[in-house]
C-alpha positions, 0 to 999 in steps of 0.5 A: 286584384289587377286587370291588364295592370289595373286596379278595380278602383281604377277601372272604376274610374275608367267606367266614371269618365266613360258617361261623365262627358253627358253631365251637360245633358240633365237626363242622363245619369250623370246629368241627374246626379249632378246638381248643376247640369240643367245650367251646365247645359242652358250655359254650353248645350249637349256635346260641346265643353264636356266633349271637347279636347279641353276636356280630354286634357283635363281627364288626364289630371285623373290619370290614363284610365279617366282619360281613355274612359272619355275618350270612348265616350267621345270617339263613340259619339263622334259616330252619330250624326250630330257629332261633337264640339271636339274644338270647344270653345270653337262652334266646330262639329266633328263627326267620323264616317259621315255620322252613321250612328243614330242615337236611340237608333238600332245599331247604337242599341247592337253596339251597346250590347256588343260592348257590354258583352264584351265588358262583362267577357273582360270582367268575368275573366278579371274575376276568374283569372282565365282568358276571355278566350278560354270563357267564350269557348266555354259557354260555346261548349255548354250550348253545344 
């Protein structure tokens, strides 16, 4: 089964690449399940090789769906206040719109529950094979 011309497995890969930009962070899941993320993080810090245009670039080798799964990574943490390193090895930090996503903070948490919401609207109307329209209409009837 395919959804918007991908196939579940790359859409698991999309998934995979959207939270392996944080395997430089040892608590994150990612950096818990990769050995060396304790020294990738001693060695670079959080939010500096693996969020970098190199990176990116290297996420292509995995094809279109590795390489926007980090890409939202990246764009979504460009939105906090510490930014990102997008021109590693250059100590540069990049932030959009004057950073005004705090990490932990409550519009990082409504974001994150607006994207999931909206993740599982696509994943259910991959399932189904009915437009995300048509399931939100759906369950605005059955509350109704």
């Amino acid at each position: 089964m395919a959804y918007f011309g991908l196939s579940w497995p790359l859409l698991g890969l999309g998934l995979l690449f959207s939270i392996l930009p944080d395997v430089d962070t040892p608590k994150s899941l990612p950096g818990r399940l990769f050995p060396l993320s304790s020294q990738l993080n001693s060695r670079f810090g959080h939010r500096t090789a693996t969020h970098s245009l190199l990176f990116l670039a290297a996420s292509l080798v995995f094809g279109p769906a590795a390489f926007l799964g980090a890409l939202s990574h990246i764009l979504l943490d460009l939105l906090t206040p510490s930014g990102v390193q997008l021109a590693w090895p250059k100590n540069l930090n990049f932030v959009l719109l004057g950073g005004p996503v705090k990490t932990g903070g409550r519009t990082e948490n409504m974001l994150f529950w607006v994207l999931a919401a909206a993740a599982l609207v696509l994943g259910l109307s991959a399932v189904t094979q009915r437009s995300p329209i048509e399931l939100i209409q759906e369950v605005v009837q059955w509350h109704s």
